[in-house]
C-alpha positions in Angstrom: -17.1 -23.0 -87.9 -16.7 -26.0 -85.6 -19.5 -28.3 -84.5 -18.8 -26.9 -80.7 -19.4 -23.6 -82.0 -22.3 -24.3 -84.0 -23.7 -26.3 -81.0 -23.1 -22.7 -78.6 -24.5 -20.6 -81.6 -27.9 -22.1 -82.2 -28.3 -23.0 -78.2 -26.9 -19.3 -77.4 -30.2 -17.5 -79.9 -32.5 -20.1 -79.3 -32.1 -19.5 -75.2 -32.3 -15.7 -76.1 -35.1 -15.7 -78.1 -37.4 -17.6 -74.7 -35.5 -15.0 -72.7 -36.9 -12.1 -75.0 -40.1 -13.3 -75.3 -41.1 -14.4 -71.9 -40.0 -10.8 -70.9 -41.6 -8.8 -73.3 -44.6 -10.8 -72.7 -44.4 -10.0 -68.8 -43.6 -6.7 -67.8 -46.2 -6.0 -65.5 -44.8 -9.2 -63.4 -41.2 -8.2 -63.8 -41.6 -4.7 -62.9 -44.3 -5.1 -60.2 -45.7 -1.8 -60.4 -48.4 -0.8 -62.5 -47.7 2.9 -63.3 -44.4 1.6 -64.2 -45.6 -1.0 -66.3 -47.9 1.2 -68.1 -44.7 3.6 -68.8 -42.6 1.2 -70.0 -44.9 -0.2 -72.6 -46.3 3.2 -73.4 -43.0 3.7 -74.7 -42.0 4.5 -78.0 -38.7 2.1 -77.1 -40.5 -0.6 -75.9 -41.1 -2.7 -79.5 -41.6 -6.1 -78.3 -40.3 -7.4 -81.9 -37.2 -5.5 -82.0 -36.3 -6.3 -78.0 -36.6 -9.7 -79.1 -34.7 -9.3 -82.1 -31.9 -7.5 -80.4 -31.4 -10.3 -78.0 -31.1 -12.8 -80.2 -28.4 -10.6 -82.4 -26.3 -10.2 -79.2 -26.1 -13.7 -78.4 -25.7 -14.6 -82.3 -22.7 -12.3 -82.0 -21.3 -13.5 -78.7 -21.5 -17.1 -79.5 -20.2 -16.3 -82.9 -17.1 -14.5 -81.5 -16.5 -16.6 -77.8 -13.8 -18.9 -78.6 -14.7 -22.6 -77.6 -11.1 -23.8 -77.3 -8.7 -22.1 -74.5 -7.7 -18.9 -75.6 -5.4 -18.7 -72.9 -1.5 -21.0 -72.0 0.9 -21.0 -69.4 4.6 -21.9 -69.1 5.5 -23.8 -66.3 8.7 -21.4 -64.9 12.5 -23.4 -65.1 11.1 -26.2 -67.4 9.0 -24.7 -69.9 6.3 -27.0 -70.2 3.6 -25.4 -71.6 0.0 -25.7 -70.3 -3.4 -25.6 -72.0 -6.3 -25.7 -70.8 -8.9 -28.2 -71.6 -11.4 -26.7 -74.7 -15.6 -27.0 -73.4 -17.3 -30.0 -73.0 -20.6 -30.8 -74.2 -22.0 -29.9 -70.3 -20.1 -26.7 -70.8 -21.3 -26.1 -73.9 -25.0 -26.5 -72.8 -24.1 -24.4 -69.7 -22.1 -21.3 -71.6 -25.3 -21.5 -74.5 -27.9 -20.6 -71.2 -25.6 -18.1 -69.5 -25.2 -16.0 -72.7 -28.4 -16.6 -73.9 -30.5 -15.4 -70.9 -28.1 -12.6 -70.4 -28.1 -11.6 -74.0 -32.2 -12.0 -74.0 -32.6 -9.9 -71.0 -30.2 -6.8 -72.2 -32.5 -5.1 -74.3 -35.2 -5.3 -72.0 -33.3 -3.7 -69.1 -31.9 -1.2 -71.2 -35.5 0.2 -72.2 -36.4 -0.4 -68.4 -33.7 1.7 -67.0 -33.8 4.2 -69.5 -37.6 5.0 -69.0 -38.0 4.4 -65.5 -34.4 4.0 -63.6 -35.0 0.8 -62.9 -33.0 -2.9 -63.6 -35.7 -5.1 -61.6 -35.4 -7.5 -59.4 -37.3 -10.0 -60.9 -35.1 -10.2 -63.9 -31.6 -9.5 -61.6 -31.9 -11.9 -59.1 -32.3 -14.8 -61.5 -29.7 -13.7 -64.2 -27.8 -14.0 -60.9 -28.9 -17.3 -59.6 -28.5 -18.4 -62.7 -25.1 -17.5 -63.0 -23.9 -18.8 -60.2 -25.5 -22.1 -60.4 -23.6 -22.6 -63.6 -20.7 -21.7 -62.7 -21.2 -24.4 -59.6 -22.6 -26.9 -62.1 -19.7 -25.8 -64.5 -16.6 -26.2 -61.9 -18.1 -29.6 -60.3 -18.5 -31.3 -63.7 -17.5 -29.5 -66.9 -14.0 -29.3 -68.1 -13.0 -25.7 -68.6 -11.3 -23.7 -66.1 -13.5 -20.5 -67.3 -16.1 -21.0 -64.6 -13.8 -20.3 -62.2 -12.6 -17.0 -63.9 -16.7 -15.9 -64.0 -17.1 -17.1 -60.9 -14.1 -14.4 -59.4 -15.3 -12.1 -61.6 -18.4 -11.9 -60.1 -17.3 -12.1 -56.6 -14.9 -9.0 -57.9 -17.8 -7.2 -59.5 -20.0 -7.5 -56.2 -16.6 -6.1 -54.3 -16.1 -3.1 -56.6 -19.7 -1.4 -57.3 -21.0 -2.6 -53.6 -17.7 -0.5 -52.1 -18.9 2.3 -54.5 -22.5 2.2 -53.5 -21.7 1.8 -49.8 -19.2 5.0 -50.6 -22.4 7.1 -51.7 -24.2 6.3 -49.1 -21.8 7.1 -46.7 -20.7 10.2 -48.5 -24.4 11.6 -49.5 -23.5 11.1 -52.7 -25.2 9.5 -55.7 -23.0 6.8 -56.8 -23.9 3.5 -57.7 -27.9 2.3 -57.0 -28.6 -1.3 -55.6 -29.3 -2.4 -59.3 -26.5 -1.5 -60.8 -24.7 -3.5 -58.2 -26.7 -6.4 -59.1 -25.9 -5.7 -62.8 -22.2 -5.2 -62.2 -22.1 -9.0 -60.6 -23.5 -10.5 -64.0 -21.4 -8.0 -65.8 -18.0 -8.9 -64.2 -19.3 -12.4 -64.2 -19.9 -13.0 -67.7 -17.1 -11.1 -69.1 -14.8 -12.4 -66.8 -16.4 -16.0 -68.1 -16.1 -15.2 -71.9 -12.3 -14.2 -71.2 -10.5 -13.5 -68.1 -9.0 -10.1 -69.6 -12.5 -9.1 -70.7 -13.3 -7.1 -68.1 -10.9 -4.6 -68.0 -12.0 -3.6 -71.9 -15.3 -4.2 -70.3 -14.9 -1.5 -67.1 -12.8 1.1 -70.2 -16.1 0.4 -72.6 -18.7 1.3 -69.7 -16.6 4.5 -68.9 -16.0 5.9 -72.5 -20.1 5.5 -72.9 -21.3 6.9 -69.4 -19.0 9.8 -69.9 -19.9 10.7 -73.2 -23.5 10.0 -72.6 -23.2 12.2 -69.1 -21.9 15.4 -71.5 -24.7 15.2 -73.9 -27.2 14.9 -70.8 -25.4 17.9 -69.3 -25.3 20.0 -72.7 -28.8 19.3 -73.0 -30.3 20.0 -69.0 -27.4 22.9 -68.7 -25.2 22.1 -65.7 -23.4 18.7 -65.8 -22.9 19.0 -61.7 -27.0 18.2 -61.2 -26.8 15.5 -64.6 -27.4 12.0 -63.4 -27.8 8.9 -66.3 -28.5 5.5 -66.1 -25.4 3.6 -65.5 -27.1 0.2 -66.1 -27.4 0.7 -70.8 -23.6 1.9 -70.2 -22.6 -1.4 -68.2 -24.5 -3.5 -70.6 -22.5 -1.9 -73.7 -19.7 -2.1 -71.8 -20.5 -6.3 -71.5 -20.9 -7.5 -75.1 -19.0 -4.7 -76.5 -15.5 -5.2 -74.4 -16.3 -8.7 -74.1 -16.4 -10.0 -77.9 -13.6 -7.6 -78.5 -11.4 -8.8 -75.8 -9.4 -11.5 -77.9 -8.5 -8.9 -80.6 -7.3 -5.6 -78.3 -6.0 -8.0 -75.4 
């Protein structure tokens, strides 16, 4: 292991870890509603040890597996000059370590809180978001690596995708996409896109493979799979870590 990656491993768990705590410490102010508060600790999958836990395993693994050089080159047409990419400064090291790490610290948490109550809040979206997006600013004004502008279209591409969808539904009377899973789909896109600009077309086949399957147990369970509805949000986050670390070895 390099010194850049041991740098983006222990930043990565040590970011995830705050993430997990300060969350499962909180719900009441994340979720803003006190009967949904009470359901979601209530819960037999709310165990604020094992959220934590969790979190801190997925950025472990994500760190572990992101390559910190380029893992992309191009050859300049006629005279074959080959171009790499520069590998990530410290200040994109420091950057990269917060951006997995919050998102990574956060995932278990939403998971339980869509699962139990169909809900990705807005108090943890908007700043996953925010945070994002300042990064990639921070990251494309004065780091090195040409991957912040890969998350950066990859969110912009996320926002395009599941907000057509959603605006689809709601056109259509249909139950499509819900406002959070939009939200979700910009860090989604966003990070994967960041981790590997082929990432999120694993990611998008991931999120499928799991919502379908999960959408035929539901059915076989309720009886009709024409009234089965899931939550889309655990399926996208799968979908993230799950297409993203494996990007470099299918793509």
């Amino acid at each position: 292991m390099t010194v850049e990656s041991a740098v983006l491993l222990g930043l990565s768990t040590a970011v995830a870890a705050g993430t997990g705590l300060l969350l499962v410490g909180t719900p009441a102010r994340w979720l803003a509603d006190t009967a949904d508060a009470e359901t979601v600790t209530g819960s037999r999958a709310f165990r604020p040890v094992l959220l934590v836990l969790a979190g801190i395993v997925i950025a472990g693994l994500a760190a572990f597996l992101v390559p910190v050089g380029p893992d992309w080159t191009a050859i300049a047409p006629g005279s074959g000059t080959e171009f790499v990419p520069p590998s990530l400064s410290t200040l994109d090291l420091v950057l990269m370590a917060l951006v997995l790490g919050t998102t990574a610290g956060a995932t278990p948490v939403l998971v339980v809180a869509d699962l139990v109550v169909r809900r990705l809040p807005d108090r943890i979206m908007y700043p996953l978001i925010g945070l994002f997006v300042l990064a990639c600013g921070l990251g494309i004004g004065l780091g090195s690596s040409t991957s912040w502008w890969f998350g950066l279209v990859g969110a912009v591409c996320g926002l395009l995708l599941f907000g057509g969808l959603h605006l689809l539904g709601r056109a259509l009377h249909r139950p499509t996409m819900g406002l959070g899973d939009v939200k979700l789909a910009v860090v989604v896109a966003g990070v994967s896109s960041l981790i590997s600009p082929w990432a999120p077309a694993l990611v998008l086949v991931v999120t499928m493979l799991v919502a379908g399957a999960w959408a035929i147990v539901a059915g076989a369970r309720a009886g009709s799979l024409h009234q089965t509805t899931i939550a889309f949000g655990p399926a996208m986050l799968t979908g993230l870590w799950v297409g993203s670390v494996s990007a470099r070895f299918v793509l």
